[in-house]
ZAKOLLO-779737 format. One record per residue (C-alpha): residue in one letter; chain; x, z, y. Coordinates in Angstrom, 3 decimals. Example, Ala and Ser with C-alpha at 12.3 -4.5 7.8 and 13.67 -1.06 7.14 Angstrom:
- lokol_nugu_xx_zz_yy
- A_A_12.300_7.800_-4.500
- S_A_13.670_7.140_-1.060
***
This chain:
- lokol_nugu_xx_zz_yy
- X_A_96.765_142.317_109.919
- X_A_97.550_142.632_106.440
- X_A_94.748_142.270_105.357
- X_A_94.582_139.042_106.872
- X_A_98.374_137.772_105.573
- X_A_96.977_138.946_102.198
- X_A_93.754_136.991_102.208
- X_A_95.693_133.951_103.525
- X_A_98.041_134.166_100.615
- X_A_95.597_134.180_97.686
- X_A_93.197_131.315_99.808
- X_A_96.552_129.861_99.562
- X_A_97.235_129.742_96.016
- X_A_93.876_128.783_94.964
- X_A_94.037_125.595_97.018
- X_A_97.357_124.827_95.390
- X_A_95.427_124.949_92.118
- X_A_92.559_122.751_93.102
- X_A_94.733_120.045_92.807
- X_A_94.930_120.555_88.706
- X_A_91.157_120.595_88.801
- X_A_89.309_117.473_88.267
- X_A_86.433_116.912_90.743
- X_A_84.285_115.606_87.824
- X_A_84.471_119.011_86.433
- X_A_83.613_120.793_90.080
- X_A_81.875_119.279_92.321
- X_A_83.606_120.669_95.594
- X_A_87.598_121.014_94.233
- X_A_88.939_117.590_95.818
- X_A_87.585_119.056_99.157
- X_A_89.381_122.194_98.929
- X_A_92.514_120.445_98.296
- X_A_91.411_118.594_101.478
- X_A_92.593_121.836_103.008
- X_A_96.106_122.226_101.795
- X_A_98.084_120.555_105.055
- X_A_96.233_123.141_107.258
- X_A_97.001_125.973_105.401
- X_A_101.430_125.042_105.192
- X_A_101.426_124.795_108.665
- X_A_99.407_128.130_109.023
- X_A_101.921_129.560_106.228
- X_A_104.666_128.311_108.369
- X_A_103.090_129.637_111.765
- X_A_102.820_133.122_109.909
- X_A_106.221_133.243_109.164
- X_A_107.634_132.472_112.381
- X_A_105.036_135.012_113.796
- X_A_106.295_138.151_111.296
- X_A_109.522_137.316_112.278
- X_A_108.951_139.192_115.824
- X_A_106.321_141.765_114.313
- X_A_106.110_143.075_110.949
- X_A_108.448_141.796_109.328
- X_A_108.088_143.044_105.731
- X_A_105.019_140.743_105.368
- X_A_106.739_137.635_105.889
- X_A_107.230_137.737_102.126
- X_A_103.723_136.338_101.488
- X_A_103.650_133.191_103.345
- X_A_107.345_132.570_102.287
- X_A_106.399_132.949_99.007
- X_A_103.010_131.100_99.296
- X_A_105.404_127.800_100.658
- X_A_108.008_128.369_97.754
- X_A_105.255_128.004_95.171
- X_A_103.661_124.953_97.338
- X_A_107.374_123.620_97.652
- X_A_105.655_120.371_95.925
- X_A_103.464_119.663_98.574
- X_A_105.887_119.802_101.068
- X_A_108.014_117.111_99.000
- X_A_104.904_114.394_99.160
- X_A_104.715_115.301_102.524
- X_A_108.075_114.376_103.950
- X_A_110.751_112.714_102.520
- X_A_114.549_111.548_103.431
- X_A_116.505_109.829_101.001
- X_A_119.170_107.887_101.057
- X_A_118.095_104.061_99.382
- X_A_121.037_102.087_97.101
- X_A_121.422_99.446_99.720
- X_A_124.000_98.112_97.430
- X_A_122.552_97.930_94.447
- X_A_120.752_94.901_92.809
- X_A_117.010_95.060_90.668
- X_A_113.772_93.509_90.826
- X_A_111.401_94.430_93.947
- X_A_107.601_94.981_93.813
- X_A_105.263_94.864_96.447
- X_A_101.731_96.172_97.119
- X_A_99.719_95.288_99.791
- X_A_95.664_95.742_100.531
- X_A_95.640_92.777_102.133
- X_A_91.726_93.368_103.850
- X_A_90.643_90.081_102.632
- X_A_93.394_88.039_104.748
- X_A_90.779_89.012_107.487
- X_A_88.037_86.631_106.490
- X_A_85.534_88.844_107.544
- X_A_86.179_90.469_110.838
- X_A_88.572_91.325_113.493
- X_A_89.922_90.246_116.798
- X_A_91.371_86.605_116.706
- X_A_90.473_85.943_113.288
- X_A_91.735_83.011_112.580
- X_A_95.473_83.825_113.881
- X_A_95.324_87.132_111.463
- X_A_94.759_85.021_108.837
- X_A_97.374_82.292_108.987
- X_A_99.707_85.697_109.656
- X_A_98.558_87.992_106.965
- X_A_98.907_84.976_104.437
- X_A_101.795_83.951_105.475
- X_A_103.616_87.151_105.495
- X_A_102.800_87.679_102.051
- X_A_103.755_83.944_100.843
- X_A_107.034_85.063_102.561
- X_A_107.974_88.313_101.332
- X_A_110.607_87.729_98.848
- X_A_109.908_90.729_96.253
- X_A_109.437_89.248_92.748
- X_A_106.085_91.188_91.522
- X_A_103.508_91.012_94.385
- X_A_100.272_93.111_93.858
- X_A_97.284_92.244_96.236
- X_A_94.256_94.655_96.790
- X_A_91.382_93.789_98.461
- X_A_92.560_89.905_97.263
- X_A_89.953_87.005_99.112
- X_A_90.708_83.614_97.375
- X_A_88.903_80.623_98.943
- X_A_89.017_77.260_96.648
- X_A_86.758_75.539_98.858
- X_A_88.988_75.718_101.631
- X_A_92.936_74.590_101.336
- X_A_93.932_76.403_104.084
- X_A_92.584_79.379_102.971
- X_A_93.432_78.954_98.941
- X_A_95.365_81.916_98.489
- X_A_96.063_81.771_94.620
- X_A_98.128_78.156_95.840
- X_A_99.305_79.167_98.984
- X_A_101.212_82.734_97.397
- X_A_102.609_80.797_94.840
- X_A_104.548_79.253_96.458
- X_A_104.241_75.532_94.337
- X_A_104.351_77.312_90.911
- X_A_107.153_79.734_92.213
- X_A_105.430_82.646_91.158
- X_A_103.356_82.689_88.199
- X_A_100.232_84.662_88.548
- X_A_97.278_86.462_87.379
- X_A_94.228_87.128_89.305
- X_A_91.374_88.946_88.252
- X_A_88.296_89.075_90.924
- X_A_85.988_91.308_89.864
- X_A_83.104_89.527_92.660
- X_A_81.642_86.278_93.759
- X_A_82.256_83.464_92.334
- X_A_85.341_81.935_90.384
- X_A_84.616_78.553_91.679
- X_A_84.421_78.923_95.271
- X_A_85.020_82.379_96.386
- X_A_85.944_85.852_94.715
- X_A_87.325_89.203_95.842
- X_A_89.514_91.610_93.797
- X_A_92.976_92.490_92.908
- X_A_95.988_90.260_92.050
- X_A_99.458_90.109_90.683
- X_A_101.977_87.223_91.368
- X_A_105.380_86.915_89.382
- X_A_108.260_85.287_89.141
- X_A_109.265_86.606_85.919
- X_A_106.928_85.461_83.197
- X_A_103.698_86.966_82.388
- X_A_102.654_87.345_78.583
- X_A_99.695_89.270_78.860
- X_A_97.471_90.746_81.131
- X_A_94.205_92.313_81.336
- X_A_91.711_94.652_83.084
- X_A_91.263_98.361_83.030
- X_A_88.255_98.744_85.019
- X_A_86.241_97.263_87.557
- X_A_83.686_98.656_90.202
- X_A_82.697_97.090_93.218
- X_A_83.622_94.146_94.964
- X_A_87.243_95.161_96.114
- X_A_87.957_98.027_93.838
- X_A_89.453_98.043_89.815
- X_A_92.199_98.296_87.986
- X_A_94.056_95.673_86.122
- X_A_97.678_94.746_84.699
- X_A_100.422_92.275_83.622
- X_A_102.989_92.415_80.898
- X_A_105.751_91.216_82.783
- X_A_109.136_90.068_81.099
- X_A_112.420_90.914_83.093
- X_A_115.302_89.293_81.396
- X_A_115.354_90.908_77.714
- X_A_112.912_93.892_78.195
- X_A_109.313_93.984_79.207
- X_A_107.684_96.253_81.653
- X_A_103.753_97.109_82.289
- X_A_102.589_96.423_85.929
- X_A_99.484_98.287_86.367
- X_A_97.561_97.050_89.887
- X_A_94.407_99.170_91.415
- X_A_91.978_99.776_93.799
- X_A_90.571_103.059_93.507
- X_A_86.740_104.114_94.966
- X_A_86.781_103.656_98.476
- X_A_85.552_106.440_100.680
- X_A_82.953_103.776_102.716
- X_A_83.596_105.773_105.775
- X_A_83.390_104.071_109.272
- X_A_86.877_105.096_111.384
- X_A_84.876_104.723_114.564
- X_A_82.478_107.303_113.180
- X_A_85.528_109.679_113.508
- X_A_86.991_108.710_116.829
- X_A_85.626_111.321_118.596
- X_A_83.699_114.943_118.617
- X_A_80.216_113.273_119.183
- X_A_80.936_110.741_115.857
- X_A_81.599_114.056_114.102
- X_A_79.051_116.268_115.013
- X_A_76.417_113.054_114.029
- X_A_78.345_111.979_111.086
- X_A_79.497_115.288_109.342
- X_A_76.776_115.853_106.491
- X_A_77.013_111.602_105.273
- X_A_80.762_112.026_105.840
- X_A_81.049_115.159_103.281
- X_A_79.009_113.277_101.209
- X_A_80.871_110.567_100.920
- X_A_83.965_112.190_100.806
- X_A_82.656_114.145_97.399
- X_A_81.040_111.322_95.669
- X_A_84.488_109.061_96.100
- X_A_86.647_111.963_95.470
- X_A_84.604_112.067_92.058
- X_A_84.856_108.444_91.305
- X_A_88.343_108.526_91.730
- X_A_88.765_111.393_89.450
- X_A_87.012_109.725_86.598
- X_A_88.872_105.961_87.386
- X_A_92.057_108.065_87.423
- X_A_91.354_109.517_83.989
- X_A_90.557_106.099_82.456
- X_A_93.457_104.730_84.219
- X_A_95.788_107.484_82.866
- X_A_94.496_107.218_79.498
- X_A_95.324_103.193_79.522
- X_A_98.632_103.935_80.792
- X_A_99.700_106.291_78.248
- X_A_98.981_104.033_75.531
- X_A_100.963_101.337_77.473
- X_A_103.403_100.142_74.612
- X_A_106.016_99.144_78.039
- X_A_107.782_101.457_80.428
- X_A_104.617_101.483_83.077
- X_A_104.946_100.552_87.344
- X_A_101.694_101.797_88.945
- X_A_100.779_100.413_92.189
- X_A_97.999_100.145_94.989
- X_A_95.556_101.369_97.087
- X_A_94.664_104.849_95.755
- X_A_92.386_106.338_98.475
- X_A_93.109_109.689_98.132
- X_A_95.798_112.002_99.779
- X_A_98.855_113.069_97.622
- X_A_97.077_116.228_97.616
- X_A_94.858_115.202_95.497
- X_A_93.688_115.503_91.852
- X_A_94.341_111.840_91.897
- X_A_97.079_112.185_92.543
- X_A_98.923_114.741_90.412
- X_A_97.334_113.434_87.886
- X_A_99.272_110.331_88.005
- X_A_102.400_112.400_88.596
- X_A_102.008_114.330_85.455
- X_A_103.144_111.298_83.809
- X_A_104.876_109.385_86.520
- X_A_107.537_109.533_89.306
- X_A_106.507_108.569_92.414
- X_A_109.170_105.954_94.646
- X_A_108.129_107.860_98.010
- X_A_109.129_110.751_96.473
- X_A_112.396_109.371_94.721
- X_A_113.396_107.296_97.691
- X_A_111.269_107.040_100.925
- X_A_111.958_108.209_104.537
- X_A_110.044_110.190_106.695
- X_A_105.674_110.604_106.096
- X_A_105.659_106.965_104.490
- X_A_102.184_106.936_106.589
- X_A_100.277_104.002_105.458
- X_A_96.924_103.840_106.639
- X_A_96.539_101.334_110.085
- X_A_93.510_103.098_111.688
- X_A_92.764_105.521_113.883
- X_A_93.157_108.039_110.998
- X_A_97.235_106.897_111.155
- X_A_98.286_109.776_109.409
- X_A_97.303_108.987_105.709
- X_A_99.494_107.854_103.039
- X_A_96.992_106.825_100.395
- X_A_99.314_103.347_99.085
- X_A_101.498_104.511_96.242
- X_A_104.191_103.101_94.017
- X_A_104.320_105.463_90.660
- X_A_106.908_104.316_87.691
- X_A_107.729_105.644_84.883
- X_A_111.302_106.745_82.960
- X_A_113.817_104.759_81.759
- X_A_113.101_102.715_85.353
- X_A_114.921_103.812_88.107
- X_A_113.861_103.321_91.695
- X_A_116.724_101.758_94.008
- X_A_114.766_101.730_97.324
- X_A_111.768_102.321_98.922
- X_A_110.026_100.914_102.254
- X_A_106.621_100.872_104.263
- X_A_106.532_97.867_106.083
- X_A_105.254_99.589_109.572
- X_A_106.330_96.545_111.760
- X_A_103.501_94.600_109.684
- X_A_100.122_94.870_111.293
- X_A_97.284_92.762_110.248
- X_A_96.022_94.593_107.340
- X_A_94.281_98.330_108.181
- X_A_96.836_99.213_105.639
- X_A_100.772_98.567_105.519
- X_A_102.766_97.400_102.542
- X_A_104.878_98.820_100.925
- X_A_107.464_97.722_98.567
- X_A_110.188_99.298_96.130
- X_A_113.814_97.945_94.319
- X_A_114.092_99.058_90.912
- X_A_116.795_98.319_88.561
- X_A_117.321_95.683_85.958
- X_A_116.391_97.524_82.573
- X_A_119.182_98.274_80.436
***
């Protein structure tokens, strides 16, 4: 038995490491740190297990969950927002191409994803997985979103083509916009970009992305005969995106720290916030989930429900007011979320 509590403790500590590892360094690190929910809740089994046996060994899992204490944190959150207060809101939202590809009653998901996010009042909105039609009015995004000049945007596809369709990432903004540019750019739906955004007498950078995308089939996972047929492509895939998202993360980071404006990083991240990914953004970040959300902030709308993969990182002097997942909002395979920060000072 204590052998056992022993050999959990250590497996336990190394996983907590993994996360400080980059994938592009070692291959199989961002699947260890696949590994770290299981192994809290078998800490936390353990303890409540020693507690009617031997009790002196409780000391290893309690101390295994004190030094993981930051996991638990980006697990579960519940703050209390500033409803009171007053700031500028941001929104991101993978908006699965308005739905101009596939699902049930297509045509009423699009009218409703498109109009939600015409709608939603938040003054920066950041698309992912953006699907601009000019060829169609009813389906012209870029015009639609803003809102008869309402919001002044930039839009940066990064596929297709800019005169009748593209695909990529976007920011809209009432405040003005005085520069922007791109960080990266991959595949069709995934890249990095940002806007220079002024906000009364200051300027902040808005950095938008779309990290790697894991390419993996939900319905391959919906049950034990989709895994058992689907486990060596699926572990695969999961390594070769958890390495791409490594090395975007590292350009990414590298942009940001040069940023010359306090920095808000948003999007669809693809990767678990226990993650290299991730803590790598948080070594020079705060994250608003953290700093303000309720409850799992779960934002994934698929059979795999529980993954919160959308973020909203900032960085210091800005101060996050509020922060929300928009659950009640369904016709994305993701949910947006949104943030309140204050005016800067």
């Amino acid at each position: 038995m204590r052998f056992i509590i022993v050999s959990f403790f250590f497996v336990s500590l190394l996983l907590f490491f993994s996360v400080h590892v980059s994938p592009e360094s070692w291959d199989y690190t961002g699947l260890f740190s696949l590994m770290i929910p299981v192994f809290i809740l078998l800490n936390l089994f353990l303890i409540v297990l020693l507690l009617f046996g031997r009790f002196r060994l409780i000391l290893f899992p309690v101390l295994a969950l004190i030094i993981g204490w930051k996991f638990l944190s980006v697990t579960f959150q519940w703050n209390s927002p500033d409803t009171a207060a007053e700031g500028f809101s941001v929104l991101s939202y993978n908006v699965m191409l308005f739905n101009n590809t596939w699902g049930p009653k297509k045509e009423e998901l699009i009218v409703n994803s498109v109009q939600w996010a015409r709608d939603n009042p938040s003054d920066i909105k950041c698309f992912q997985e953006f699907y601009q039609d000019f060829t169609t009015p009813s389906k012209n995004a870029l015009k639609i979103l803003s809102k008869e000049g309402a919001y002044e945007h930039a839009f940066l596809p990064v596929d297709g083509n800019p005169k009748k369709r593209a695909y990529g990432i976007a920011i809209f903004s009432k405040f003005p916009i005085i520069n922007s540019g791109k960080v990266f750019d991959n595949k069709k739906n995934n890249g990095a970009m940002f806007a220079d955004i002024k906000i009364r007498k200051d300027t902040i950078r808005v950095y938008n992305t779309h990290l790697e995308s894991m390419n993996i089939r939900a319905s391959d996972l919906n049950n034990l005969e989709g895994i058992k047929s689907q486990y060596r492509s699926t572990i695969k895939k999961l390594k070769e995106g958890i390495e791409m998202r490594a090395y975007q993360a590292r350009i990414l980071k590298d942009h940001i720290e040069k940023s010359p404006y306090p920095v808000i990083l948003v999007g669809d991240f693809n990767d678990l916030p226990y993650s290299y990914t991730y803590f790598s953004f948080k070594e020079v970040l705060k994250n608003a989930f953290e700093e303000m959300g309720r409850g799992f902030g779960f934002t994934y709308n698929k059979v795999l429900f529980f993954l919160r993969i959308d973020n909203i990182f900032f960085e210091s002097p800005l101060k996050v007011q509020q922060f929300r997942t928009h659950r009640e909002v369904d016709y994305s395979d993701h949910y947006p979320i949104s943030a309140v920060f204050a005016y800067p000072e």
